[in-house]
N, CA, C and O of each residue as an XYZ file, in Angstrom:
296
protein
N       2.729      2.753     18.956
C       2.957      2.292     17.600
C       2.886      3.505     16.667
O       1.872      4.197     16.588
N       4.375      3.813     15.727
C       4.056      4.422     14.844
C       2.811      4.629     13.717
O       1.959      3.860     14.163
N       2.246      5.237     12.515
C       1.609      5.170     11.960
C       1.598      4.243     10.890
O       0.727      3.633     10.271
N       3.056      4.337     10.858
C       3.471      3.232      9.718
C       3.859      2.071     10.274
O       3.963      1.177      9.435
N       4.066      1.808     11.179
C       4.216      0.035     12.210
C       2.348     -0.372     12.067
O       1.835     -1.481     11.914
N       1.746      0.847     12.176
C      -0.221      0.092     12.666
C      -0.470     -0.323     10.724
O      -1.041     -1.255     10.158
N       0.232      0.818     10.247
C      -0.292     -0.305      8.592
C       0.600     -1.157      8.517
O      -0.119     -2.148      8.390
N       1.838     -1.624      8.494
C       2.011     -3.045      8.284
C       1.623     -3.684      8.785
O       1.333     -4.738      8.220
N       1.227     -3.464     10.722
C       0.130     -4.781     11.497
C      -0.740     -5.258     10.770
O      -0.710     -6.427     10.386
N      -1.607     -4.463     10.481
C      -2.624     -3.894      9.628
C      -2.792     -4.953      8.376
O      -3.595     -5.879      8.268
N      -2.058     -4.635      7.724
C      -1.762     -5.752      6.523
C      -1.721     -6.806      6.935
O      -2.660     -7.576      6.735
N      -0.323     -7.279      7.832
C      -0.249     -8.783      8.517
C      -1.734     -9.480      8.843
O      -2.043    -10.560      8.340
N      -2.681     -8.686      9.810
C      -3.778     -9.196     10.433
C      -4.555     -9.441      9.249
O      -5.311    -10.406      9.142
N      -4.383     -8.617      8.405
C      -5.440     -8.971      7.065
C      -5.556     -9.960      6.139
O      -6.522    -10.429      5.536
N      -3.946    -10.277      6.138
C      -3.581    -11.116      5.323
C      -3.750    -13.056      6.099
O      -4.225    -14.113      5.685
N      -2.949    -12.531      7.541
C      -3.331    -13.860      8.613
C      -4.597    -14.117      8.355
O      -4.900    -15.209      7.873
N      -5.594    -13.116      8.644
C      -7.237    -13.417      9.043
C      -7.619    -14.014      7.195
O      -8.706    -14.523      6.919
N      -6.913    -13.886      6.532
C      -7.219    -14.404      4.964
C      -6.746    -15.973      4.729
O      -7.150    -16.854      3.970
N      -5.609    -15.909      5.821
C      -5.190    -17.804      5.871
C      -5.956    -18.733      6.696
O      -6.139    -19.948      6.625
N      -6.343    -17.845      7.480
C      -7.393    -18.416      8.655
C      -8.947    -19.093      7.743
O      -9.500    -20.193      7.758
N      -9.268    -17.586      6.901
C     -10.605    -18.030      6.292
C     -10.530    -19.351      5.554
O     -11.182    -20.393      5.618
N      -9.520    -18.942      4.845
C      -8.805    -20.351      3.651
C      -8.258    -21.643      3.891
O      -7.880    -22.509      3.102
N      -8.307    -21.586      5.797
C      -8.322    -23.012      6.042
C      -7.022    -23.573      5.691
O      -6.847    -24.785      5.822
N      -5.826    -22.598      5.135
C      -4.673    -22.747      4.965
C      -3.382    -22.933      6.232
O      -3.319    -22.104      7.141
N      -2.586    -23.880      6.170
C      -1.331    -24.006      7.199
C      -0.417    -24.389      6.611
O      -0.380    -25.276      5.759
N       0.583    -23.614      7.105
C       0.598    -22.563      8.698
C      -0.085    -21.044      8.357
O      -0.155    -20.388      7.318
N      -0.410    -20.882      9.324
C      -1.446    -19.654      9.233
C      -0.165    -18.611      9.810
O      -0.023    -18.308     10.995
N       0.697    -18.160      8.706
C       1.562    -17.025      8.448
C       1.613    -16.685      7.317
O       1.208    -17.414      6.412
N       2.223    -15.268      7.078
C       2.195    -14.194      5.948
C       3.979    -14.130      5.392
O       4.914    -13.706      6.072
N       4.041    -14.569      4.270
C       5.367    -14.171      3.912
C       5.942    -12.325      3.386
O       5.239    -11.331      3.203
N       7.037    -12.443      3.308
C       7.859    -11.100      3.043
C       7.065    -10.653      1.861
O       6.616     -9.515      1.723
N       6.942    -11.544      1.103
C       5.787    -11.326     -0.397
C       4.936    -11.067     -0.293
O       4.429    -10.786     -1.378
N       4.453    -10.981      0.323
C       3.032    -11.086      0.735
C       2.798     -9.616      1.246
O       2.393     -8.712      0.516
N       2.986     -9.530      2.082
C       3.616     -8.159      2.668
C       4.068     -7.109      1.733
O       3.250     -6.227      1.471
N       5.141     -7.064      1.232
C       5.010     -6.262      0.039
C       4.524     -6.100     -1.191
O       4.718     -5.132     -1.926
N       3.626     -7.457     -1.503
C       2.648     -7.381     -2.250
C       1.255     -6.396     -2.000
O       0.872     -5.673     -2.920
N       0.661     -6.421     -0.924
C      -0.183     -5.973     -0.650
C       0.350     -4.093     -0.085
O      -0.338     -3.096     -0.303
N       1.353     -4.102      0.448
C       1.985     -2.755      0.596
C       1.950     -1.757     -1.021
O       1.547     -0.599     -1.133
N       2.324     -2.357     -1.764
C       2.603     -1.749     -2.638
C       0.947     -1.642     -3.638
O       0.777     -0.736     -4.454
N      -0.130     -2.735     -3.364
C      -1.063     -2.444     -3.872
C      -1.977     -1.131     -2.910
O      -2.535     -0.184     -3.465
N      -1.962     -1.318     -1.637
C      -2.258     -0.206     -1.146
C      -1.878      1.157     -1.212
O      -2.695      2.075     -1.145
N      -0.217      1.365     -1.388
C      -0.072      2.333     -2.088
C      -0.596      3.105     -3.606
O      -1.146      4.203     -3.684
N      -0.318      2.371     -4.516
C      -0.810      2.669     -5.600
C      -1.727      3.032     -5.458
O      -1.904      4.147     -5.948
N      -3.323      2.178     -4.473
C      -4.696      2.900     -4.609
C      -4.232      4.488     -3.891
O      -4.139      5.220     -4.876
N      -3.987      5.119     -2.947
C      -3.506      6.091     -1.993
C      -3.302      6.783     -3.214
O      -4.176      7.609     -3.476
N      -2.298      6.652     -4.098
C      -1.495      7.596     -5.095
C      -2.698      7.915     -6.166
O      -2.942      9.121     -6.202
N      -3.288      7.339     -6.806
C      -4.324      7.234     -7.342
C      -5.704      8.356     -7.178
O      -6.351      9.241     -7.738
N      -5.563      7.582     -6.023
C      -6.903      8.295     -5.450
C      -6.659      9.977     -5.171
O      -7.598     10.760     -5.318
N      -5.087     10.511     -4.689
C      -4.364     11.826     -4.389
C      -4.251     12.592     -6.359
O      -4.175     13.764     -6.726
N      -4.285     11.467     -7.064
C      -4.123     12.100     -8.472
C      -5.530     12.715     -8.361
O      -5.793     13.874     -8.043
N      -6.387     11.729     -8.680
C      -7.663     12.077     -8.861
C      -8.103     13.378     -8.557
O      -8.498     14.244     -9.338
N      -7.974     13.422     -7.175
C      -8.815     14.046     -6.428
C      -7.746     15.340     -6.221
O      -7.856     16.087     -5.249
N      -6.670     15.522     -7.275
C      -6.173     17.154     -7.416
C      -4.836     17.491     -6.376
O      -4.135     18.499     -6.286
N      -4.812     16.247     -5.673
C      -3.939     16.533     -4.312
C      -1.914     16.273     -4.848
O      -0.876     16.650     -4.304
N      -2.117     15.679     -5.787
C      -0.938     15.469     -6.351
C      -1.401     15.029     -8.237
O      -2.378     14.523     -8.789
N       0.147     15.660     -8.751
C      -0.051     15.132    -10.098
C       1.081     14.086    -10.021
O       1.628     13.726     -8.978
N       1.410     13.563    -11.500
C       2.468     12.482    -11.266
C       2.862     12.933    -13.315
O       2.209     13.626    -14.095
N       4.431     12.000    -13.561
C       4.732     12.208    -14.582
C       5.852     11.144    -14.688
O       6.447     10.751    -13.685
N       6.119     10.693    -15.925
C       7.329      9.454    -15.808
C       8.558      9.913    -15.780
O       8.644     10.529    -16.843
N       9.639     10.010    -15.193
C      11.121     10.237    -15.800
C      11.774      9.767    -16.850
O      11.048      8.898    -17.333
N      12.706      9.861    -17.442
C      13.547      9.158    -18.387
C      13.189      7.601    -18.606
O      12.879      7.064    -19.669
N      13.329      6.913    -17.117
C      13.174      5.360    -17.316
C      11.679      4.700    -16.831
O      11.373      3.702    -16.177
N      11.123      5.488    -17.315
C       9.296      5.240    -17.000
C       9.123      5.008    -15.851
O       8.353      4.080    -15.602
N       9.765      5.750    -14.695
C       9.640      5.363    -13.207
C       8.398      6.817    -12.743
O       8.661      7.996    -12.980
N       7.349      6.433    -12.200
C       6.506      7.245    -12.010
C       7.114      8.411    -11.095
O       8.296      8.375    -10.752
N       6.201      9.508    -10.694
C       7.127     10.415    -10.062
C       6.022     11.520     -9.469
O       5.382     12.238    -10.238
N       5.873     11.576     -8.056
C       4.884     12.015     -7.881
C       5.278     14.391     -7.201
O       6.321     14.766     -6.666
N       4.512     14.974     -7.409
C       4.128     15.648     -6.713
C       3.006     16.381     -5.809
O       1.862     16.413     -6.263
N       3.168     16.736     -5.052
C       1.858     17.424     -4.240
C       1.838     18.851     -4.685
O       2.627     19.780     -4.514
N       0.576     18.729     -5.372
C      -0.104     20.293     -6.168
C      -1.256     21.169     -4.831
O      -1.280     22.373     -4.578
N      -1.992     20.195     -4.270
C      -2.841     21.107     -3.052
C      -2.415     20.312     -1.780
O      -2.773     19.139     -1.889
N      -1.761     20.572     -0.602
C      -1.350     19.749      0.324
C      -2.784     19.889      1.045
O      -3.710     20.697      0.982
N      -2.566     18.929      1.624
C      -3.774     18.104      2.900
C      -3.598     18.226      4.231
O      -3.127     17.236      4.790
N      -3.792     18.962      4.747
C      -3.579     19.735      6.249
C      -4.397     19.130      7.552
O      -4.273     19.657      8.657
């Protein structure tokens, strides 16, 4: 398994094991769902790389964020 196939499992199992707790059926994860939580995990990742000096970020023309790497991570 790629690195990026084990985080979407990853997500799926998190999100399943969240329908499971909730006693909810059918105990499946939609496309939304999935990229709901993809994209909140990213943001923390990006965030956390601002912070901590590893990248800055800046908006373009149409307020679309825009990242670079200032100290790479080896």
């Amino acid at each position: 398994m790629t690195a990026f196939e084990q985080i979407i499992y990853n997500i799926v199992k998190e999100l399943q094991d969240k329908c499971v707790a909730e006693h909810r059926a059918p105990v499946c994860v939609s496309m939304h769902e999935i990229n709901k939580a993809l994209m909140e995990h990213a943001k923390t990742a990006l965030n956390g790389f601002v912070t901590d000096g590893t990248m800055t970020w800046h908006q373009n023309l149409n307020k679309i964020p825009m990242f670079t790497i200032q100290n790479p991570k080896d």
